[in-house]
C-alpha positions in Angstrom: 173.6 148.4 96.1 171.3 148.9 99.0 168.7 146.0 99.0 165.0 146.8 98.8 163.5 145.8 101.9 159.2 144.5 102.6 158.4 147.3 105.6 156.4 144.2 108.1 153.5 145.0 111.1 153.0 142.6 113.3 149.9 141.9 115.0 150.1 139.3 118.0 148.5 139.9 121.6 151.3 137.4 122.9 154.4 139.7 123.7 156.9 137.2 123.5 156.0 135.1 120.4 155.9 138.8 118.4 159.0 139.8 120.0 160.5 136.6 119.3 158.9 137.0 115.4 160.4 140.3 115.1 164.0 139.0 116.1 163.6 136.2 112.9 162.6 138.6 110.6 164.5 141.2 111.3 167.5 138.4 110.6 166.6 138.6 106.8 168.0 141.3 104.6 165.4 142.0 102.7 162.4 142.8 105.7 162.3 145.5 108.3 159.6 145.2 111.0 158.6 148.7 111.2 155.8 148.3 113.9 154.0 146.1 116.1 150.7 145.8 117.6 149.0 143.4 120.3 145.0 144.0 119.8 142.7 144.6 116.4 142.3 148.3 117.3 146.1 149.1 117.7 146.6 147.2 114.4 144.0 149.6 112.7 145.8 152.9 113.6 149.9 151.2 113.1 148.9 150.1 109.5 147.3 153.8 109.1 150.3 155.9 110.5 152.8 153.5 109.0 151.2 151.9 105.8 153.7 148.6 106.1 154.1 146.4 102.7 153.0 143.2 104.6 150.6 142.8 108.1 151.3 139.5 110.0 147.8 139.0 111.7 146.9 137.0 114.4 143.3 136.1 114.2 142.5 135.6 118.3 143.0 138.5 120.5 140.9 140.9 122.5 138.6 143.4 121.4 138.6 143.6 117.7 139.9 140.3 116.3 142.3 139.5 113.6 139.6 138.9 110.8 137.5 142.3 111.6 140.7 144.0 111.6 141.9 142.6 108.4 138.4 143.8 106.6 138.9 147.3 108.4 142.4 148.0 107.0 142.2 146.3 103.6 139.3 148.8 103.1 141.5 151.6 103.6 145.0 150.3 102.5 144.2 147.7 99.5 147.7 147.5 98.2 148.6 146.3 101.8 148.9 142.8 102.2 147.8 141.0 105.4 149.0 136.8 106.2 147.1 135.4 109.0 149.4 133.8 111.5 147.7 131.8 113.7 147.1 128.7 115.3 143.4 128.1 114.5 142.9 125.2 112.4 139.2 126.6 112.2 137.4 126.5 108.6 135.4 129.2 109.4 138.6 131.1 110.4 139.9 130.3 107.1 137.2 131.2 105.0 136.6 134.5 106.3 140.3 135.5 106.5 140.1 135.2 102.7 136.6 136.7 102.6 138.0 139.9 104.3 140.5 140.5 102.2 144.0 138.4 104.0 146.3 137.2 101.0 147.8 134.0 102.8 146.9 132.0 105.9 149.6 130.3 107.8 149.8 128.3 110.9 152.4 129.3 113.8 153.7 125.6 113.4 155.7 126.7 110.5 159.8 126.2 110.5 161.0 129.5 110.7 162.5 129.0 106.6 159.2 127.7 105.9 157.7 131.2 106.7 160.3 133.3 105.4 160.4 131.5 102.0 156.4 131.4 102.0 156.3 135.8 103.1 158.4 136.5 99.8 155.9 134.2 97.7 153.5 136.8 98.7 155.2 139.5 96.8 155.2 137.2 93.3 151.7 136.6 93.0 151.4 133.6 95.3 149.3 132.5 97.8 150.9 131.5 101.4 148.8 128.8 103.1 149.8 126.3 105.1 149.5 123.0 102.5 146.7 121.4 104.9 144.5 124.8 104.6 145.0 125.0 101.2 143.3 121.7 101.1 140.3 122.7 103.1 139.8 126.3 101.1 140.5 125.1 97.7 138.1 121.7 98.2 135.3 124.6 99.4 136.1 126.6 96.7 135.3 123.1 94.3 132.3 122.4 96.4 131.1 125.9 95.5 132.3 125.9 91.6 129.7 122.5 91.8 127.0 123.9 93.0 127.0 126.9 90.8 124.9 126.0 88.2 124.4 129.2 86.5 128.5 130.2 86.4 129.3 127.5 85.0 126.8 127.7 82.1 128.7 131.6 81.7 132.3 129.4 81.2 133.7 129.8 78.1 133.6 126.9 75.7 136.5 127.5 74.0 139.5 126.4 76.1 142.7 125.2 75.2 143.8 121.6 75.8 146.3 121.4 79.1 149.4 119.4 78.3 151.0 117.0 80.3 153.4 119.3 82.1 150.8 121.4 82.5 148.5 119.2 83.9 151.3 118.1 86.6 151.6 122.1 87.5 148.0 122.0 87.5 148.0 119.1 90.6 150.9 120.6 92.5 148.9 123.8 92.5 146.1 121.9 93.7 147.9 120.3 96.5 149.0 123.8 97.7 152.4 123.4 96.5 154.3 126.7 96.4 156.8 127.3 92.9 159.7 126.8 94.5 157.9 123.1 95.8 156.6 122.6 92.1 160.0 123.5 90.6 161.7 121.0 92.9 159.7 118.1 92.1 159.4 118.5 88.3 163.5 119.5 88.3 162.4 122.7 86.4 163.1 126.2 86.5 160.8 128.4 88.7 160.7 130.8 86.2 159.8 128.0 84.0 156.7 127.0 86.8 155.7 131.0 86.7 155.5 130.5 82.2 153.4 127.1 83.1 150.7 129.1 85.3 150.9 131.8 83.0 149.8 129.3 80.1 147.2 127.2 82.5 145.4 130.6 83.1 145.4 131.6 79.6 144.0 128.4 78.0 141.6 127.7 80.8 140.8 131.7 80.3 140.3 132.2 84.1 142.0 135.2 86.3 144.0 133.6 89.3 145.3 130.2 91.1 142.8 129.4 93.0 139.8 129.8 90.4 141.9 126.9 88.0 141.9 124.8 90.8 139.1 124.8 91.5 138.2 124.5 88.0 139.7 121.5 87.4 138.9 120.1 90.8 135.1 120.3 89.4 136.2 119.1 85.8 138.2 116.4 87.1 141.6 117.3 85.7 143.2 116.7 88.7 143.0 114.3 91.7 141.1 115.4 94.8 143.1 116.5 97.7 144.9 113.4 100.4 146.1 114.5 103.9 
């Protein structure tokens, strides 16, 4: 049976580190890089003609940069998702990658496993960031969840107690621990990690990952985040 396959652009102004991305992904089974691009504008009009599954966008280049880009095409192609790979460390980078619409932000110093394990995440409903920018955007998102006095006086009262397990889940989430991480240190199923989340979202009554972090960031339910 002929393996589904995730149709990849890839946005880079450096020819050889795209060429040499192209050549890892094109390794895997499951992905075919169907395009590439080396500037903001070209990225625009590949994802329009070729509406890939997943964008790989660099956030520096000339012209139009990664993050404008990203808002441009996720207003036209929603169901596309777009990872920032980049090398800027920048919090302002971050935060308006995930502003504009990018599902994951990663940083070029990834193992080449690391990224491919991380890019299928995307396609389950997780979040790719490179573990110390998940610490940065999810202790902003807490700082915000603080300040906001009237959002929290919306929160329902009615939430279910966590249990134990789930309170573990809860911190590896926090710690920007992907399921297959979580399922390796709690020697559990990650079909049995997906079922935890599932459970956290539905007694805390909140919509995503992020937002229950954050939530229990601000209600102390788990420990703040250590490099």
């Amino acid at each position: 049976m002929e393996v589904e396959r995730t149709t990849v652009l890839l946005v880079d102004d450096h020819t050889l580190f795209r060429q040499g991305l192209a050549g890892l992904l094109s390794s895997q089974d499951d992905i075919e890089v169907i395009g590439e691009a080396s500037t903001g504008e070209e990225a625009v009009e590949k994802a329009r003609e070729l509406v890939p599954d997943l964008i790989l966008m660099d956030i520096n280049m000339p012209g139009t940069n990664g993050l404008e880009a990203t808002r441009l095409i996720k207003d036209e192609l929603p169901h596309t998702r777009i990872v920032m790979l980049t090398v800027s460390e920048d919090d302002r980078d971050l935060f308006e990658a995930v502003k504009n619409g990018a599902e994951g932000y990663l940083l070029k110093t990834l193992k080449a496993e690391q990224l491919f394990e991380l890019l299928k995440g995307v396609f389950k409903g997780e979040a790719p960031i490179s573990p110390s920018m998940a610490r940065k955007l999810l202790a902003e998102f807490a700082q915000m969840a603080r300040r906001d006095d009237d959002k929290e006086q919306q929160l329902p009262s009615n939430r279910q107690e966590l249990t134990r397990r789930e309170r573990e889940v809860l911190q590896l989430l926090s710690d920007g621990s992907t399921d297959k991480e979580i399922a390796a240190t709690l020697c559990i199923s990650r079909r049995t990690v997906k079922n935890h989340v599932h459970n956290i979202l539905e007694k805390l009554q909140l919509q995503n990952r992020v937002q229950a972090t954050a939530y229990a960031l601000r209600e102390g339910l788990v420990r703040g985040h250590q490099d």
